[in-house]
C-alpha positions as CSV (number, residue, x, y, z in Angstrom):
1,X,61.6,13.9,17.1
2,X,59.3,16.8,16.1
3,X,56.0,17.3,18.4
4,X,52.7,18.8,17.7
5,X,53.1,21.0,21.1
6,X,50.3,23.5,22.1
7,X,51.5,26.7,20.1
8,X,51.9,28.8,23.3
9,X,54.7,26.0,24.8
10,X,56.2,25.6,21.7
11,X,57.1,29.4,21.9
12,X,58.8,28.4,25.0
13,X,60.1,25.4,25.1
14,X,63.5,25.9,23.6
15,X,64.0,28.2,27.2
16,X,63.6,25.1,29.5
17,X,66.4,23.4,31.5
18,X,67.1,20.3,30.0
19,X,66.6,17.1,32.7
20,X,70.3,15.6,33.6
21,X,69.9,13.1,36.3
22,X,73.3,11.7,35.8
23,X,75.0,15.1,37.5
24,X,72.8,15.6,40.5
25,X,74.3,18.3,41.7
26,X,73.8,20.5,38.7
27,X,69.9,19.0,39.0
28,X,70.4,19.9,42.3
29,X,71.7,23.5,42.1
30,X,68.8,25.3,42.2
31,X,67.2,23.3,45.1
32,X,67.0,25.4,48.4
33,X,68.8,23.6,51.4
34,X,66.4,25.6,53.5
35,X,62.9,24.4,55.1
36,X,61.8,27.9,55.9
37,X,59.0,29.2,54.6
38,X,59.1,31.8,52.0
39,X,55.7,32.7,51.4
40,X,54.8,35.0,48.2
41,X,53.8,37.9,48.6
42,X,50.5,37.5,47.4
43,X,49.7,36.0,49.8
44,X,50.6,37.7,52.7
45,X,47.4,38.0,55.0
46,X,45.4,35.8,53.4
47,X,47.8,32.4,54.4
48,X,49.6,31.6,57.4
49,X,52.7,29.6,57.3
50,X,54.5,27.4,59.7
51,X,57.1,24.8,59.8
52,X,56.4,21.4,61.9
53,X,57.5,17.9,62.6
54,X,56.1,14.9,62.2
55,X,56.9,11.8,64.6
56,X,58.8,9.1,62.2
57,X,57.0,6.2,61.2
58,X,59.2,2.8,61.3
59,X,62.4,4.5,62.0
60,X,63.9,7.2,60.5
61,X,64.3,11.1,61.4
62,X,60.9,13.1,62.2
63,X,59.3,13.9,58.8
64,X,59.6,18.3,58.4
65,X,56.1,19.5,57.2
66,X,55.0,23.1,55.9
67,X,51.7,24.3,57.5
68,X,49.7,26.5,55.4
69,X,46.2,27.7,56.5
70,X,43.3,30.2,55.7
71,X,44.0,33.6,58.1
72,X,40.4,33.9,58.2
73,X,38.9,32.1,61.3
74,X,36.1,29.4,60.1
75,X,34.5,26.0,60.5
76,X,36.4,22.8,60.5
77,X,37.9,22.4,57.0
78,X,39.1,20.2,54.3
79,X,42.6,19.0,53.8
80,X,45.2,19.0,51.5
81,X,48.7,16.5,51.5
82,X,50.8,18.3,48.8
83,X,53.6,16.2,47.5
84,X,56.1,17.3,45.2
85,X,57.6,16.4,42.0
86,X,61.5,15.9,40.9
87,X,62.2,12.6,40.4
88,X,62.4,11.4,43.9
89,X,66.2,12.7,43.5
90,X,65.3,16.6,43.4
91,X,62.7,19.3,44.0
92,X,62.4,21.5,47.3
93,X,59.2,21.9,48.7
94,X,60.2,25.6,48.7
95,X,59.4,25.5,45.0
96,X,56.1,24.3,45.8
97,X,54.8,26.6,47.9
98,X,53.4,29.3,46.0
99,X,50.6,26.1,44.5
100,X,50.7,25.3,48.2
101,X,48.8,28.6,48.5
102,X,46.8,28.8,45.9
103,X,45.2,25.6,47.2
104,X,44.4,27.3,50.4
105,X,43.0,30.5,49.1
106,X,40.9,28.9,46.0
107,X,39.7,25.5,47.9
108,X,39.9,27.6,52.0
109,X,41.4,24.6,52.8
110,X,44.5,23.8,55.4
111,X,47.6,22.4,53.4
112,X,50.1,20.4,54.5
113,X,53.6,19.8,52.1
114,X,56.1,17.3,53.4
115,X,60.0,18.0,53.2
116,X,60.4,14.3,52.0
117,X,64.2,12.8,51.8
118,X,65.6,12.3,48.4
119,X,67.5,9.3,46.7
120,X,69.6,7.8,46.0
121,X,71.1,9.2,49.7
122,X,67.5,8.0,50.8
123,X,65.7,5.7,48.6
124,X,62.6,3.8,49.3
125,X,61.0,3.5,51.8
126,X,62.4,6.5,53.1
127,X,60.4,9.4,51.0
128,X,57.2,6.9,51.4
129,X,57.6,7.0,55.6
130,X,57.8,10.7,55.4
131,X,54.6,11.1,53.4
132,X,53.0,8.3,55.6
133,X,54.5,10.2,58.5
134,X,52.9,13.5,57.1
135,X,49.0,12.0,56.8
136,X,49.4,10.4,60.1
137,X,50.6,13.5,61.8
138,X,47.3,15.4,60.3
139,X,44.8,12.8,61.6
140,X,46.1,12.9,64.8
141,X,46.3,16.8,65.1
142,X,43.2,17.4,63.2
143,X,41.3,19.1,65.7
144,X,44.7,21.6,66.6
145,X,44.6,22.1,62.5
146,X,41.2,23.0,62.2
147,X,40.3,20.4,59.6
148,X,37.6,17.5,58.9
149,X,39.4,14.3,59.2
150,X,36.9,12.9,56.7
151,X,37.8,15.2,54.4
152,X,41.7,14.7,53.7
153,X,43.0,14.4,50.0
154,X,46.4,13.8,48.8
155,X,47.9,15.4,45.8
156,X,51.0,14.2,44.1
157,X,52.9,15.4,41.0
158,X,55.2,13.6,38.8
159,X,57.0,11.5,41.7
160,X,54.8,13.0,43.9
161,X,52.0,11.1,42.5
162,X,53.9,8.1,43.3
163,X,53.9,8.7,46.9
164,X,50.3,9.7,46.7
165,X,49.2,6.5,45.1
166,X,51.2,4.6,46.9
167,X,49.7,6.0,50.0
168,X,46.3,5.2,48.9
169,X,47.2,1.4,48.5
170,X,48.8,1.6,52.0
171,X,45.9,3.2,53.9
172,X,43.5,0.9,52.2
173,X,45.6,-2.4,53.2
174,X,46.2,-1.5,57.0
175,X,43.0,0.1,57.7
176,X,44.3,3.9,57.7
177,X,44.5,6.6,58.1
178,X,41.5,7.5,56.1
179,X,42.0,9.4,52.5
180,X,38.8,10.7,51.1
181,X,40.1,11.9,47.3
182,X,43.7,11.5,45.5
183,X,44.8,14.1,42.5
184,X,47.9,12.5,40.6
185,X,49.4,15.4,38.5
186,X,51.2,13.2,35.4
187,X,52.2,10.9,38.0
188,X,55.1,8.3,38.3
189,X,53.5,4.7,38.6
190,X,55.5,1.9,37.0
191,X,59.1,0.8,37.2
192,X,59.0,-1.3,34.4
193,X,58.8,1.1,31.5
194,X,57.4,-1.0,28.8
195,X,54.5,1.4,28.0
196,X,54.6,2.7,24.5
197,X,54.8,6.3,25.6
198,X,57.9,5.2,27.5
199,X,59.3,3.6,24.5
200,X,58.6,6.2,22.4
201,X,59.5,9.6,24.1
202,X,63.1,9.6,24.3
203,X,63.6,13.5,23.4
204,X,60.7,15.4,25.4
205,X,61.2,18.5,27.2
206,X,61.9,17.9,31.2
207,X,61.2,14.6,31.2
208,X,62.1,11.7,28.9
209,X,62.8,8.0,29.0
210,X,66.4,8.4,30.3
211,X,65.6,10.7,33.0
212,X,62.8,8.2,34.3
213,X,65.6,5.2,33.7
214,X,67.8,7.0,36.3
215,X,65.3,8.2,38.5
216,X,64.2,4.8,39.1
217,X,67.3,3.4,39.8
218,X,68.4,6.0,42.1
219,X,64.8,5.5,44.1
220,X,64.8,1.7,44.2
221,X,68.4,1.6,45.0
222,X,67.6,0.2,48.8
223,X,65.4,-2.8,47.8
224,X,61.8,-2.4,48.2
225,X,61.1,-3.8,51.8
226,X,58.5,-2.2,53.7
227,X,57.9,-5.4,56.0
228,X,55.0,-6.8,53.2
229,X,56.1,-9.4,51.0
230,X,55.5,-7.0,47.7
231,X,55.8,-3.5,49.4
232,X,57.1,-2.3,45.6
233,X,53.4,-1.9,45.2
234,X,53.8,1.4,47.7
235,X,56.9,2.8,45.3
236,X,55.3,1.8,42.2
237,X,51.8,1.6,42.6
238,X,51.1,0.3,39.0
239,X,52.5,-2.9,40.3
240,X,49.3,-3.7,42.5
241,X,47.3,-6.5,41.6
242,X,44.4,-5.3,43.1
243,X,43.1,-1.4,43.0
244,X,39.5,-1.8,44.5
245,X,38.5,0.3,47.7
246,X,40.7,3.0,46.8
247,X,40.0,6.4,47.3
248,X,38.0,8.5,44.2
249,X,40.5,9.9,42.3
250,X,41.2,12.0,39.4
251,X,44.4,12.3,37.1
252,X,45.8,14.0,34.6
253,X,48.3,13.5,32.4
254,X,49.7,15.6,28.8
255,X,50.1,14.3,25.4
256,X,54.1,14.4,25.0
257,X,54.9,12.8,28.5
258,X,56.9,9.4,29.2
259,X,54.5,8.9,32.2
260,X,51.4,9.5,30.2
261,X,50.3,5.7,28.9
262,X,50.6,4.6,32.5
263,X,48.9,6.9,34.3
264,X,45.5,6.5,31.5
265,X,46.5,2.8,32.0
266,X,46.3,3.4,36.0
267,X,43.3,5.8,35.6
268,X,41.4,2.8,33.4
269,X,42.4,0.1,36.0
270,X,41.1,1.9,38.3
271,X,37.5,2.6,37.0
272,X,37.4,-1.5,36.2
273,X,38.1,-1.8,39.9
274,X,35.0,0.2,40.5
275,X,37.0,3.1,42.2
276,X,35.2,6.5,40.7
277,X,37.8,8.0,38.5
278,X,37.7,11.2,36.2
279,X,40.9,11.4,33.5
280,X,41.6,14.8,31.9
281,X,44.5,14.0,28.7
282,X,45.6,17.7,27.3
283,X,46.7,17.7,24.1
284,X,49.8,19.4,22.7
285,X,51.5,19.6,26.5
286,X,54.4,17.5,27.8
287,X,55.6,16.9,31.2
288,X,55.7,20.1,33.5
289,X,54.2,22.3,30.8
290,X,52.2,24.2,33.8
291,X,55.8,25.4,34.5
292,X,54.5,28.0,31.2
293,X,52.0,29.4,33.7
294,X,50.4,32.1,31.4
295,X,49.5,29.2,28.2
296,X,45.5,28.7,28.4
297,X,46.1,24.9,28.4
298,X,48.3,25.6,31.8
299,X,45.5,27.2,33.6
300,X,42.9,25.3,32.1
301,X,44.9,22.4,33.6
302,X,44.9,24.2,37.0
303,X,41.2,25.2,37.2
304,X,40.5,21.6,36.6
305,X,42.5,20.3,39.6
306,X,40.8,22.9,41.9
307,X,37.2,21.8,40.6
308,X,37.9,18.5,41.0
309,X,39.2,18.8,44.7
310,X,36.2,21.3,45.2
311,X,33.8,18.6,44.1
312,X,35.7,15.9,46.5
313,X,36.2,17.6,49.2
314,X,32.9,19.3,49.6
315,X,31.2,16.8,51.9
316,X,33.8,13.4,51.5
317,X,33.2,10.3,53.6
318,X,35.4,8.9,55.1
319,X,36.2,5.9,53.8
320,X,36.8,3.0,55.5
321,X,39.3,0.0,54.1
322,X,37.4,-3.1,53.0
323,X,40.1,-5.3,54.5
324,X,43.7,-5.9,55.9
325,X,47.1,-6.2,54.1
């Protein structure tokens, strides 16, 4: 199918890996087995780096987080949980760490990314505990990190944003711990794919209706206990019934993407649920676009994220759940 992409992507698209979940070790093969640290050198004395763990929650091995904070001394600051993207089969966080970063120097905020296990060796709840392991872990070592615990967002990408939204819905039905703002980067939401996007974009560049097909099965491949009689709400957050008292949130998703009908339809179901919600749709871009760093549309897309952290985490609340599970 022909696509009306942005004209500085379509320069470049024919140059991206296509997505092949079936062979996960050739998606695999550029992941780095490592959790060290590799920090650009950019920014080298303006962020400091470490490598922590997080007690497990429900079982499990502890949860490995990367640490990255201002060098400057300062006030108690804001917080970021930065959760990847791939799938929930690939994606290192070593990938991630140059936005990690940029989220410290252009918010002066402390960062935290979770190491999160991947399916279908690990499928859910695993990569959920670990995430849920990773905000717990900040809360209670928020005064050793520096930071406000009333001002803690999450930001997720692609699967990421599942994990982030599904965080959301779990600290909102068992009273904690608190999340002032959530950022879902053309998140992964719904399971079912019956949305029209779905249907529709079978051919798209890095991600398309068979990836998504797989990536499902391989995450869901455990069952979807989590000790609540719908926990598939937490790994596919489009499947709650009931979205009010969530945190302010803003998403974004591109033209040309799979995911993109259900994160507007998220986005929309959240405003009706009185949750204050900002959606920014670019046109012409498809799933992991940013990945063409230099297009306008790419960092028009980034400058947006950091304003809209930089408006939420500027004096957040924190928020307490209006009731139980």
């Amino acid at each position: 199918m022909a696509y009306a992409f942005d004209p500085e992507l379509a320069a470049s698209v024919a140059g991206l890996p296509v997505t092949d979940l079936a062979d996960l070790a050739a998606a695999r093969a550029h992941d780095a087995p490592t959790t060290a640290i590799d920090l650009p050198d950019q920014y080298r004395g303006a962020v400091t780096a470490s490598t922590q763990t997080a007690p497990a929650v429900r079982g499990g091995p502890p949860a490995v987080l990367s640490v990255y904070r201002p060098s400057a001394p300062g006030p108690r600051r804001s917080a970021v949980l930065a959760i990847h993207g791939g799938g929930f089969v690939v994606g290192a966080h070593r990938g991630y760490a140059r936005e990690c970063c940029r989220l410290v120097t252009e918010l002066g905020a402390v960062v935290v990314a979770v190491h999160y296990r991947l399916a279908p060796e690990h499928p859910f709840p695993a990569a959920f505990l670990d995430c849920l392991a990773a905000l717990s872990w900040m809360h209670d070592h928020a005064d050793g990190l520096g930071i406000d615990p009333g001002r803690v967002a999450v930001v997720g990408d692609s699967a990421g944003g599942a994990l982030a939204a599904g965080l959301c819905l779990y600290a909102r039905d068992h009273q904690g711990p608190p999340i002032s703002f959530q950022f879902l980067g053309i998140p992964v939401l719904d399971d079912r794919l019956r949305t029209a996007s779905m249907t529709r974009f079978v051919d798209t560049p890095l991600w398309h209706r068979g990836a998504a097909e797989l990536s499902w099965r391989y995450y869901l491949a455990g069952g979807t206990k989590l000790g609540d009689a719908d926990g598939l709400r937490y790994a596919a957050p489009a499947r709650a019934e009931d979205l009010a008292g969530l945190p302010p949130a803003a998403i974004a998703i591109c033209e040309f993407d799979p995911l993109r009908d259900e994160g507007l339809i998220y986005g929309q179901r959240l405003l009706a649920a009185g949750v204050s919600t900002e959606i920014h749709h670019y046109a012409g871009t498809f799933h992991g676009s940013t990945l063409l760093w230099r297009a306008a549309v790419s960092k028009r897309m980034w400058r947006d994220r950091i304003e809209a952290l930089t408006r939420a985490l500027r004096a957040a609340p924190v928020r307490t759940p209006p009731r139980g599970a």
